[in-house]
mmCIF file of the N, C-alpha and C atoms, coordinates in Angstrom:
data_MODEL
# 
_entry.id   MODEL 
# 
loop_
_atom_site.group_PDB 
_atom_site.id 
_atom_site.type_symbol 
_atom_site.label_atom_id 
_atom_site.label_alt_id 
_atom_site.label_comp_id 
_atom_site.label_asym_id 
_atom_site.label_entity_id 
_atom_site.label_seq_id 
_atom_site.pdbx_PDB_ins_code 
_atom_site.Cartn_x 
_atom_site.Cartn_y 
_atom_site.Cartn_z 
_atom_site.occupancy 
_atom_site.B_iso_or_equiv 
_atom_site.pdbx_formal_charge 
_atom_site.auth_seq_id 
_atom_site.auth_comp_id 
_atom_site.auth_asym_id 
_atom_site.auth_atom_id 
_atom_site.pdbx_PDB_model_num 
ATOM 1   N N  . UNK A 1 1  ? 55.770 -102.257 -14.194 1.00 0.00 ? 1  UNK A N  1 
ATOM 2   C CA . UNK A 1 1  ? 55.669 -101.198 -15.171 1.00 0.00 ? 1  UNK A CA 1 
ATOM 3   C C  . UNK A 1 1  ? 57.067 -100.819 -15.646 1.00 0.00 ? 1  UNK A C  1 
ATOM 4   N N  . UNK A 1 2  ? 57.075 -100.842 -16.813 1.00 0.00 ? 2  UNK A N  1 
ATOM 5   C CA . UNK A 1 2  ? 58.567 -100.287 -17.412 1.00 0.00 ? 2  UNK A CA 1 
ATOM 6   C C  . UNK A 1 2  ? 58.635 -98.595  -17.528 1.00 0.00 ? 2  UNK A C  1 
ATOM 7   N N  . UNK A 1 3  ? 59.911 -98.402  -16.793 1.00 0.00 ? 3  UNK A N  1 
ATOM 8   C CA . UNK A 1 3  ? 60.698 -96.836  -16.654 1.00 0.00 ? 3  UNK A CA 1 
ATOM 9   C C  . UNK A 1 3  ? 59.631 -96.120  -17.523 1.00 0.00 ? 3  UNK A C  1 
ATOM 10  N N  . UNK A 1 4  ? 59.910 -96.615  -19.049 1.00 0.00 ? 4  UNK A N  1 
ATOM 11  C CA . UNK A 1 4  ? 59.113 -95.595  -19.855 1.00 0.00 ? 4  UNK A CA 1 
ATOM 12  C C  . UNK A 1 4  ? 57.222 -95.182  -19.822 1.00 0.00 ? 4  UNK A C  1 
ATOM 13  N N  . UNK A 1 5  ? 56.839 -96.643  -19.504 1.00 0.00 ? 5  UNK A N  1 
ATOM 14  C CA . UNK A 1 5  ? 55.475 -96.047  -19.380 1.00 0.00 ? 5  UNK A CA 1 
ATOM 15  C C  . UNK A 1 5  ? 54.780 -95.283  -18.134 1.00 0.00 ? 5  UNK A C  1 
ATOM 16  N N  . UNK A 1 6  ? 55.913 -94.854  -17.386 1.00 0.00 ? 6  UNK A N  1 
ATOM 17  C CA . UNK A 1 6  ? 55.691 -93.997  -16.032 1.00 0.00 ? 6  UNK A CA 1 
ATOM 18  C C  . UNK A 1 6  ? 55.294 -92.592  -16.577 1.00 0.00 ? 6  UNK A C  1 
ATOM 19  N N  . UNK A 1 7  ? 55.771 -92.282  -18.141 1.00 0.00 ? 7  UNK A N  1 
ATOM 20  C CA . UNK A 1 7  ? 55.663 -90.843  -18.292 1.00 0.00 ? 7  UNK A CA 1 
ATOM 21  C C  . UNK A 1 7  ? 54.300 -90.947  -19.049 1.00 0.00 ? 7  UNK A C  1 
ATOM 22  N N  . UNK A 1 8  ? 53.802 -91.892  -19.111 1.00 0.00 ? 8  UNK A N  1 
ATOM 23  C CA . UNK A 1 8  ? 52.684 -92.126  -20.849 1.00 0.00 ? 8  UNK A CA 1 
ATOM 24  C C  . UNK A 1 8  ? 51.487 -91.239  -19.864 1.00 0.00 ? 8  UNK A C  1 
ATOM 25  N N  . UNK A 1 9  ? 50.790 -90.653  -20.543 1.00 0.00 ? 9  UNK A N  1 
ATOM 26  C CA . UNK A 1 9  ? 49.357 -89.622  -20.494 1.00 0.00 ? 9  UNK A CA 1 
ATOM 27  C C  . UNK A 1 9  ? 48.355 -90.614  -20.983 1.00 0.00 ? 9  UNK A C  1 
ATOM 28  N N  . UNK A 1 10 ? 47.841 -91.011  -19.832 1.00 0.00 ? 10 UNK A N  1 
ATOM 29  C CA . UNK A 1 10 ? 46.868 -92.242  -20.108 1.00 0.00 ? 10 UNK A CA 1 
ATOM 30  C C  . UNK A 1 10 ? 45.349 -91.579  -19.987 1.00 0.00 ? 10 UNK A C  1 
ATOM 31  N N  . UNK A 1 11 ? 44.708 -92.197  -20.931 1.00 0.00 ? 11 UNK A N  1 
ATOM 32  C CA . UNK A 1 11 ? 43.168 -91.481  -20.625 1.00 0.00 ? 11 UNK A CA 1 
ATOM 33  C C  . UNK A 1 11 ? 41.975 -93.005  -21.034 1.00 0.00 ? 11 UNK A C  1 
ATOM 34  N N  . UNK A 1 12 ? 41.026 -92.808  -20.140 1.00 0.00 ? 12 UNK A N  1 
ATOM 35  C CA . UNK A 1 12 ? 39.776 -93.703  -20.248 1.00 0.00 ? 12 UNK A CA 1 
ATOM 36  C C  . UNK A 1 12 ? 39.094 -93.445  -21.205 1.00 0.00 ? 12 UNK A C  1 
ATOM 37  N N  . UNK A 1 13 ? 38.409 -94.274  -21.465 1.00 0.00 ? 13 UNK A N  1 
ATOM 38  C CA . UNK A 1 13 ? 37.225 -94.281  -22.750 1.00 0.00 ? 13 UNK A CA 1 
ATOM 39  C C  . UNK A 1 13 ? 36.770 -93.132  -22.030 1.00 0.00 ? 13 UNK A C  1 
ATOM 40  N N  . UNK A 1 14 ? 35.425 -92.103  -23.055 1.00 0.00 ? 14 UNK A N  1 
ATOM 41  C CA . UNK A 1 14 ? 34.553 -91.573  -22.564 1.00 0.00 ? 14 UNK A CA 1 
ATOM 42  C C  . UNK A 1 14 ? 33.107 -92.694  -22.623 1.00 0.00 ? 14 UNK A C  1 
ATOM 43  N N  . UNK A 1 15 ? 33.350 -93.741  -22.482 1.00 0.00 ? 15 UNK A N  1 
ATOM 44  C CA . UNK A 1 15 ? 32.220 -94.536  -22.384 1.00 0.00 ? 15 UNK A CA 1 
ATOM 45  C C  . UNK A 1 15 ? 32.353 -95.137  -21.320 1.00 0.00 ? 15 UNK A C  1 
ATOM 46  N N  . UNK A 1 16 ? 33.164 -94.933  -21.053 1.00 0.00 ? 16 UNK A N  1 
ATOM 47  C CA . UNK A 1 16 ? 33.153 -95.624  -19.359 1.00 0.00 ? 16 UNK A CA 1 
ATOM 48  C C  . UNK A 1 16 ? 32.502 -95.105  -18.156 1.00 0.00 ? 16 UNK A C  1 
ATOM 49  N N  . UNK A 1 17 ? 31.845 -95.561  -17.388 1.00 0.00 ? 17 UNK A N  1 
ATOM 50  C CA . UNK A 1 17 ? 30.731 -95.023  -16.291 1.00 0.00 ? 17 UNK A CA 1 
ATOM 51  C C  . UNK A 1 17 ? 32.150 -94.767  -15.566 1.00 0.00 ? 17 UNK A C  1 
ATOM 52  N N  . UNK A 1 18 ? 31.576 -93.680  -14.285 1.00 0.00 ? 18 UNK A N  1 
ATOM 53  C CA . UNK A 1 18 ? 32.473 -93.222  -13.329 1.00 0.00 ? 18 UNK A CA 1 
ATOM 54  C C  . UNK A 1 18 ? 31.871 -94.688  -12.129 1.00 0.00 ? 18 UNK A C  1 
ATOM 55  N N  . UNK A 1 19 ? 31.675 -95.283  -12.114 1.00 0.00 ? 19 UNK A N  1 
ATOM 56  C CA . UNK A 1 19 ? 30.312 -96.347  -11.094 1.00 0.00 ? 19 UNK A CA 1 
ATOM 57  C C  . UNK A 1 19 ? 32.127 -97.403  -11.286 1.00 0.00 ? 19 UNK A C  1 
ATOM 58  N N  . UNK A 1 20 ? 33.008 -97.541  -12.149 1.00 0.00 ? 20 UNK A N  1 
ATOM 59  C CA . UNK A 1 20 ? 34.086 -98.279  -12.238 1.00 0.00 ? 20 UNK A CA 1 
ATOM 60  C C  . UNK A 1 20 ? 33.843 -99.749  -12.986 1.00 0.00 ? 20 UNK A C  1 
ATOM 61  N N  . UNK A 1 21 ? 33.544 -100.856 -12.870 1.00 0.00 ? 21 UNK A N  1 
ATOM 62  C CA . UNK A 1 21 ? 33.489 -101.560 -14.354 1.00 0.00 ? 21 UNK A CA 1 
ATOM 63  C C  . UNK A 1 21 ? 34.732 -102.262 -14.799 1.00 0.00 ? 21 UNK A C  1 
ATOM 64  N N  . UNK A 1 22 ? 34.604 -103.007 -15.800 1.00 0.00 ? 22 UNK A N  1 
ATOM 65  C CA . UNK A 1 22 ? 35.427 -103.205 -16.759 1.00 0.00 ? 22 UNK A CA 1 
ATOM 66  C C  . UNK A 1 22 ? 35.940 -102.088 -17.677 1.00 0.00 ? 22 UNK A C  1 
ATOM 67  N N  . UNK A 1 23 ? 37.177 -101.562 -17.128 1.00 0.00 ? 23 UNK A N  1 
ATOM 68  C CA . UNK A 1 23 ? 37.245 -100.680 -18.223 1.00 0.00 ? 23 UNK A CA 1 
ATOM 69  C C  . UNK A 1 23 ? 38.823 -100.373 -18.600 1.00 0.00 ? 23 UNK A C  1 
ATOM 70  N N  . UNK A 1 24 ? 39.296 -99.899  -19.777 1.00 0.00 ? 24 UNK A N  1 
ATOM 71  C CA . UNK A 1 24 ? 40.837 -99.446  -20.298 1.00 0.00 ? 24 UNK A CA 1 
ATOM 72  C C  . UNK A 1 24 ? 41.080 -98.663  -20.242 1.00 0.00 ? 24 UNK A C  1 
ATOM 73  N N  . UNK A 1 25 ? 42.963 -98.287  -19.948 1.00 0.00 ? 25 UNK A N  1 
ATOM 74  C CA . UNK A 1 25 ? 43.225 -96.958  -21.074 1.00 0.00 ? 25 UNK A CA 1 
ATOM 75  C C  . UNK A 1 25 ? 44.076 -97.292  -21.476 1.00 0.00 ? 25 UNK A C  1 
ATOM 76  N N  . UNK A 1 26 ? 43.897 -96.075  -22.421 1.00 0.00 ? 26 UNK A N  1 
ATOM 77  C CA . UNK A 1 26 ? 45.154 -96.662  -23.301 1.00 0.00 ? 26 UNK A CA 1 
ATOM 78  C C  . UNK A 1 26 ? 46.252 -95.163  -23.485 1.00 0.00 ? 26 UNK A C  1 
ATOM 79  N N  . UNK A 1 27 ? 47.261 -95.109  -23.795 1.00 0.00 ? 27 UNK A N  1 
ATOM 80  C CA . UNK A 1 27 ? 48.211 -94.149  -24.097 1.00 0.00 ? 27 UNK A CA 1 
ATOM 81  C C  . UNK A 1 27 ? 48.918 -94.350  -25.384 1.00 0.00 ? 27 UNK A C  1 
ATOM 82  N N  . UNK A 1 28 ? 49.690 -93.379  -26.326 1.00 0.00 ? 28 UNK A N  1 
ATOM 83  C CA . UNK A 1 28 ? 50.183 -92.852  -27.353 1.00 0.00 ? 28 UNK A CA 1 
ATOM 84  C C  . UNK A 1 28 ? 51.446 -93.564  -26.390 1.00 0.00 ? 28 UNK A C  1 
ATOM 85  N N  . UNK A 1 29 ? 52.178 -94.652  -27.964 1.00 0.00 ? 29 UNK A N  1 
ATOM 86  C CA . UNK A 1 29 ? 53.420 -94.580  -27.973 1.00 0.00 ? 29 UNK A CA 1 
ATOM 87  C C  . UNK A 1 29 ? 53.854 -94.135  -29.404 1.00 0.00 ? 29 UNK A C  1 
ATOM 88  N N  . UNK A 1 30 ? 55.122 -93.595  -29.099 1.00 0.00 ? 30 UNK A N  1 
ATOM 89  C CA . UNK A 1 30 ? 55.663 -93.152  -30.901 1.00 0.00 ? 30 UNK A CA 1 
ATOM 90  C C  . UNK A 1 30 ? 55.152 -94.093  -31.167 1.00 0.00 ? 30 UNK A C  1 
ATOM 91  N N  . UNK A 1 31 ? 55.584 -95.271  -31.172 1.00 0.00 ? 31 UNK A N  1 
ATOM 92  C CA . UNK A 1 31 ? 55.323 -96.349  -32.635 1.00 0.00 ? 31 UNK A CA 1 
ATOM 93  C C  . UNK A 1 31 ? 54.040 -97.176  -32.458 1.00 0.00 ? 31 UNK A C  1 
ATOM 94  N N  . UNK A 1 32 ? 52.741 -96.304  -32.042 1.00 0.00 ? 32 UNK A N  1 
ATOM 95  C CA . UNK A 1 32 ? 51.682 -97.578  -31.396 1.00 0.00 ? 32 UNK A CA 1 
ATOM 96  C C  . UNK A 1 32 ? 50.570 -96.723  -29.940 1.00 0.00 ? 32 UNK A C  1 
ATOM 97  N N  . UNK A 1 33 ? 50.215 -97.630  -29.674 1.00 0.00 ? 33 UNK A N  1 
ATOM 98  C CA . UNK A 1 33 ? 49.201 -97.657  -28.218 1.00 0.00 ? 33 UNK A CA 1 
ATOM 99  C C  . UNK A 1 33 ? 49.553 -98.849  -27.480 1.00 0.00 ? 33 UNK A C  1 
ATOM 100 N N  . UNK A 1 34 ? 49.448 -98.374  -26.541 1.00 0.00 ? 34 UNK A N  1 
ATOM 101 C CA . UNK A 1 34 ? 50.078 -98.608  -24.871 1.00 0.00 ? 34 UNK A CA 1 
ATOM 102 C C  . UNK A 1 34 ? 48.533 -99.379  -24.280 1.00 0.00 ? 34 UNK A C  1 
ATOM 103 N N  . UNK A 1 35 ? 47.593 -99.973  -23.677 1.00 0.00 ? 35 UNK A N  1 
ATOM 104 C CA . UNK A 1 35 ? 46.359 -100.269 -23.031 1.00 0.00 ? 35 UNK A CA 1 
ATOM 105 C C  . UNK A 1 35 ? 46.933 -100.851 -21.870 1.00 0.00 ? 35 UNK A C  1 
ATOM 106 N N  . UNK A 1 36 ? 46.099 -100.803 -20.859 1.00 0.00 ? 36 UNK A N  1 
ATOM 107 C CA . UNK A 1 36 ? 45.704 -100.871 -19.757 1.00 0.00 ? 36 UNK A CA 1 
ATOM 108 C C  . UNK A 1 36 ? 44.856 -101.185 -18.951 1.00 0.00 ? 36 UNK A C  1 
ATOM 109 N N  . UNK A 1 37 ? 44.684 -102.320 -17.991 1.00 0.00 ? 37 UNK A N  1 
ATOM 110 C CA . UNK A 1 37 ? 43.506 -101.970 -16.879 1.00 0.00 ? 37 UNK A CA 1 
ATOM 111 C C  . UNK A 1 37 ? 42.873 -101.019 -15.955 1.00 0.00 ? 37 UNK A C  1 
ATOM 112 N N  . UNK A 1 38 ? 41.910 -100.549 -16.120 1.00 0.00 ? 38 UNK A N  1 
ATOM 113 C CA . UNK A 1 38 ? 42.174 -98.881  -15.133 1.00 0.00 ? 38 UNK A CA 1 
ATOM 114 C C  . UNK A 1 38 ? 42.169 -98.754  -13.722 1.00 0.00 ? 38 UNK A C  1 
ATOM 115 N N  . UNK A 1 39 ? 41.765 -100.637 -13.117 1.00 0.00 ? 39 UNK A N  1 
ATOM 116 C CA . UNK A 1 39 ? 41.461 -100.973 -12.193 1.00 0.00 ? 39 UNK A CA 1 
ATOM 117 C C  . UNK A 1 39 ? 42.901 -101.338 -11.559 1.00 0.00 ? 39 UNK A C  1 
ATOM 118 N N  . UNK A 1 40 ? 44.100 -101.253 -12.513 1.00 0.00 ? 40 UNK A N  1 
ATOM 119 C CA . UNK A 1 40 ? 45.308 -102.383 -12.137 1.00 0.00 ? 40 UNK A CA 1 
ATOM 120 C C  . UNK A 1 40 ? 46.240 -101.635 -12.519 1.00 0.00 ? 40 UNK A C  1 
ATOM 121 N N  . UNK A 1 41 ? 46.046 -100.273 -12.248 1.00 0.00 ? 41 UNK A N  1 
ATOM 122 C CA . UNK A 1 41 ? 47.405 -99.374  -13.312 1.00 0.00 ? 41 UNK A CA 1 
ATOM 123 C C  . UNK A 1 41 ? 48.432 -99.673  -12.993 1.00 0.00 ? 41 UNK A C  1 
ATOM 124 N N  . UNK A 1 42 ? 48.774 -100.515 -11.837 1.00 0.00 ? 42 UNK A N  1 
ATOM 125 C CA . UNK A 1 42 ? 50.288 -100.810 -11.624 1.00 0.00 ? 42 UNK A CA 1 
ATOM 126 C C  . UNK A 1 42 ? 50.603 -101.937 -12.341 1.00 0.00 ? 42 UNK A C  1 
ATOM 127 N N  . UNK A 1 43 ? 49.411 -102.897 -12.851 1.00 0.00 ? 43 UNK A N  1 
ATOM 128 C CA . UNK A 1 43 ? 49.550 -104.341 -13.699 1.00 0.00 ? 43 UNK A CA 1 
ATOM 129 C C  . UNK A 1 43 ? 49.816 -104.309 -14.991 1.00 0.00 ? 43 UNK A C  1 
ATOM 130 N N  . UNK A 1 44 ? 49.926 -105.220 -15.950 1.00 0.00 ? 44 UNK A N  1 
ATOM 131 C CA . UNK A 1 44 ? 51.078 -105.519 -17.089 1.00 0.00 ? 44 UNK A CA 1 
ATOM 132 C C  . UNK A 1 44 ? 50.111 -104.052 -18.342 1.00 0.00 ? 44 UNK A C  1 
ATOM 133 N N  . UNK A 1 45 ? 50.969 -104.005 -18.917 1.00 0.00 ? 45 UNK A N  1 
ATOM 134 C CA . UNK A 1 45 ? 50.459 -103.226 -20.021 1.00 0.00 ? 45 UNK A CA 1 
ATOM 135 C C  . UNK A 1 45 ? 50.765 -104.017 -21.661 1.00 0.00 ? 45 UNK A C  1 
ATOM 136 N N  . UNK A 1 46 ? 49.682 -104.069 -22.230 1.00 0.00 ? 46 UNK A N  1 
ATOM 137 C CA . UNK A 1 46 ? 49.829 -104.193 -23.881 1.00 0.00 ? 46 UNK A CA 1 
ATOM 138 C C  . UNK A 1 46 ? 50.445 -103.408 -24.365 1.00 0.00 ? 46 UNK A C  1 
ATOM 139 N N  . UNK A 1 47 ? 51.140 -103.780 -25.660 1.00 0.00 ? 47 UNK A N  1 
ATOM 140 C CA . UNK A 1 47 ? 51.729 -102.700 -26.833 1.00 0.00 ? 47 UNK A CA 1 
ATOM 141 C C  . UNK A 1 47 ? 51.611 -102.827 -28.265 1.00 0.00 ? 47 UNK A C  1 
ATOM 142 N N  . UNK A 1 48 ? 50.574 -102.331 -28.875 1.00 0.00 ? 48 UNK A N  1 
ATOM 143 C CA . UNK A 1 48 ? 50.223 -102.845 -30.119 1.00 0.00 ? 48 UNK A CA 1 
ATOM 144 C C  . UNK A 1 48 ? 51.066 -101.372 -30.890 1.00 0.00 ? 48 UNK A C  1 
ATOM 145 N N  . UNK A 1 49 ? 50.980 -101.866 -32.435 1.00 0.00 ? 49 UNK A N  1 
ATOM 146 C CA . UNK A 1 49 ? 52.014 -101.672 -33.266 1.00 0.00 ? 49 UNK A CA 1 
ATOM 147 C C  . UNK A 1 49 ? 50.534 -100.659 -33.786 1.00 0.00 ? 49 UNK A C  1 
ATOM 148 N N  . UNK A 1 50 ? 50.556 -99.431  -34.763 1.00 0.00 ? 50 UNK A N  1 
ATOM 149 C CA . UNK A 1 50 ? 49.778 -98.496  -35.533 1.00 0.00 ? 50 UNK A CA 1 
ATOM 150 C C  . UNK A 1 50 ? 48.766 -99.715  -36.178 1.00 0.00 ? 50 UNK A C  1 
ATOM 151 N N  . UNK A 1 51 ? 49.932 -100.601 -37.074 1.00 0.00 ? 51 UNK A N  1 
ATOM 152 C CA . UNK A 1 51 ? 48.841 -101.142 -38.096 1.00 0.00 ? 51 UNK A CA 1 
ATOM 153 C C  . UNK A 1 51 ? 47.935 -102.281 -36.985 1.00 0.00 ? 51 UNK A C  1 
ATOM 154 N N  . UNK A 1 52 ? 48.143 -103.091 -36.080 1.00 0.00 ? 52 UNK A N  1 
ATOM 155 C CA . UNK A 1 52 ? 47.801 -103.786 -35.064 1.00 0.00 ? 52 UNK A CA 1 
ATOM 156 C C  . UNK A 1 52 ? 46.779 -102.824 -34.793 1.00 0.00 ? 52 UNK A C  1 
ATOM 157 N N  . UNK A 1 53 ? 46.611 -102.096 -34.126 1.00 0.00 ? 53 UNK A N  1 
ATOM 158 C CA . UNK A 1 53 ? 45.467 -100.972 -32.859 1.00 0.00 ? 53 UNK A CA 1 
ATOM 159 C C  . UNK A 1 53 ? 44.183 -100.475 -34.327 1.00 0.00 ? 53 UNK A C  1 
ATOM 160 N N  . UNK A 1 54 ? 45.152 -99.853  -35.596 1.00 0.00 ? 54 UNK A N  1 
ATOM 161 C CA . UNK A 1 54 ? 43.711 -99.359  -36.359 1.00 0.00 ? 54 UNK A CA 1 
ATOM 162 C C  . UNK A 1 54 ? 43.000 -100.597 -37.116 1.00 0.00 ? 54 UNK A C  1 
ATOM 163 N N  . UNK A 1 55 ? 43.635 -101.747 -37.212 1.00 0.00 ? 55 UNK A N  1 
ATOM 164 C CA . UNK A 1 55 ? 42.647 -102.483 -37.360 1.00 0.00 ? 55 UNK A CA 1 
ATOM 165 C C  . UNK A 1 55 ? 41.946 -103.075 -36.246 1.00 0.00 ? 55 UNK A C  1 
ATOM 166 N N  . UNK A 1 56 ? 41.780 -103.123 -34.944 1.00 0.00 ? 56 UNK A N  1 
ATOM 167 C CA . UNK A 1 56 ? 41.609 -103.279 -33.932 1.00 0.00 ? 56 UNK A CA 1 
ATOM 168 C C  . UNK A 1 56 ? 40.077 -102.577 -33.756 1.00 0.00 ? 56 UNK A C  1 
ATOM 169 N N  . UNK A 1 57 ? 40.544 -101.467 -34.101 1.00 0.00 ? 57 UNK A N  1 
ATOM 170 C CA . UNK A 1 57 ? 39.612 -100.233 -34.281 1.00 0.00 ? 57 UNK A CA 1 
ATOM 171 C C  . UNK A 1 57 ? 38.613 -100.285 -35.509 1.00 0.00 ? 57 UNK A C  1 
ATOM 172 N N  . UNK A 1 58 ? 39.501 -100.734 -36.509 1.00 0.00 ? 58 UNK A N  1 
ATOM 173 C CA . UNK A 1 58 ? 38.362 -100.874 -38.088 1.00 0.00 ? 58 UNK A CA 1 
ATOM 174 C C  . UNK A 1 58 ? 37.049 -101.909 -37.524 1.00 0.00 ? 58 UNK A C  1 
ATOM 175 N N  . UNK A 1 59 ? 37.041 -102.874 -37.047 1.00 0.00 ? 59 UNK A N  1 
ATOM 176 C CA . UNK A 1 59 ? 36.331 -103.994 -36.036 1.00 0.00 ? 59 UNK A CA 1 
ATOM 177 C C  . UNK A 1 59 ? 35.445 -103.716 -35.478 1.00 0.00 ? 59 UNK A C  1 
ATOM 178 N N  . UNK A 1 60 ? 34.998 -102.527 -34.890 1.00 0.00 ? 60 UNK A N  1 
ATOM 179 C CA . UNK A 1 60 ? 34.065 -101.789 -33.972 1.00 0.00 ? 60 UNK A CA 1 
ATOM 180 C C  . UNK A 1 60 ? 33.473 -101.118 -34.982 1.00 0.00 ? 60 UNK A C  1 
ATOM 181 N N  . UNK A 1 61 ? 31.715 -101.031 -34.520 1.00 0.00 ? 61 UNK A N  1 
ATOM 182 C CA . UNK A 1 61 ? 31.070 -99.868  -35.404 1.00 0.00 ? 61 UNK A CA 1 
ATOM 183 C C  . UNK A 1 61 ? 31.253 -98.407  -35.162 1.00 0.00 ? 61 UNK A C  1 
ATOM 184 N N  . UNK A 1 62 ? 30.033 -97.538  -35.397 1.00 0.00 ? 62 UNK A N  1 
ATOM 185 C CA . UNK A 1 62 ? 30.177 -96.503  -34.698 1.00 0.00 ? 62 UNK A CA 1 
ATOM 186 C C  . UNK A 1 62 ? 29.564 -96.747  -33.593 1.00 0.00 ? 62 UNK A C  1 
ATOM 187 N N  . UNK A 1 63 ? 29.013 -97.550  -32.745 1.00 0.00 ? 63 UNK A N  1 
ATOM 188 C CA . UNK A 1 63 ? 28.573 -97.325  -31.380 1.00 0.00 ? 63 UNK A CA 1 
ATOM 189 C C  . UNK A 1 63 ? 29.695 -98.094  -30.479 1.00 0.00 ? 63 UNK A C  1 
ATOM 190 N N  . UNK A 1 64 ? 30.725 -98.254  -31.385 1.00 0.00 ? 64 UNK A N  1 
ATOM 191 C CA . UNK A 1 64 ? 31.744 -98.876  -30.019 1.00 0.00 ? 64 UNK A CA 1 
ATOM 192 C C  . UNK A 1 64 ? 31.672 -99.960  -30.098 1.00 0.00 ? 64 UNK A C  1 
ATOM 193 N N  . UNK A 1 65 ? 30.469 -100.895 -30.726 1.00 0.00 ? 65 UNK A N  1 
ATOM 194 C CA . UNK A 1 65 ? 30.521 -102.540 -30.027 1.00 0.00 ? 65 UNK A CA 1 
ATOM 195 C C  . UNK A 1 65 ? 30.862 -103.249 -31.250 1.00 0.00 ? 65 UNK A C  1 
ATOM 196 N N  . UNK A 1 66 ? 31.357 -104.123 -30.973 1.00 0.00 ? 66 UNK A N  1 
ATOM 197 C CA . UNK A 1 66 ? 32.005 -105.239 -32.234 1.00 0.00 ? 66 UNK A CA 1 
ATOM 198 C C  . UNK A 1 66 ? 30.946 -105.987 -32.854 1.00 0.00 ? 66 UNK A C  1 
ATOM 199 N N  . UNK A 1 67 ? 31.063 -106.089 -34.269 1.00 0.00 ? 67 UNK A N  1 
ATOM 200 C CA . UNK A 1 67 ? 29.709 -106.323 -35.248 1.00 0.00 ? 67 UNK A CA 1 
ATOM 201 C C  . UNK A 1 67 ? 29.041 -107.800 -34.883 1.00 0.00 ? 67 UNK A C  1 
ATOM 202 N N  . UNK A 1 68 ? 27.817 -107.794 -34.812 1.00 0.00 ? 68 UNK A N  1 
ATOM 203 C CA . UNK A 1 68 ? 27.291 -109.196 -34.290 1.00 0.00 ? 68 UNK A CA 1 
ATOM 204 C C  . UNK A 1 68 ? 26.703 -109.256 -33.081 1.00 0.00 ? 68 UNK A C  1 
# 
């Protein structure tokens, strides 16, 4: 984990069962989002860029799941 993402305010989906799972978080960087394993918080972290993450996001419906 790098120095800086020791301070990041990481939060889980609210779709995620408390039962544990496959599941992310992700954290606010100035320039982007930070993701995560929630199972591996000490393991590698992603760093996507604003325009990277909201199209990421445009991809998903409203129920969360990717079209198809």
């Amino acid at each position: 984990m790098r120095p800086d993402e020791e301070t990041l305010t990481w939060k889980k989906s609210r779709r995620s069962g408390g039962e544990g799972g496959n599941c992310v978080e992700v954290a606010r960087l100035g320039a982007g989002v930070a993701v995560r394993d929630s199972k591996d918080t000490l393991g590698p972290v992603l760093r996507f860029g604003v325009t990277a993450w909201t199209a990421f996001l445009t991809g998903f419906g409203a129920d969360g799941r990717p079209p198809g």
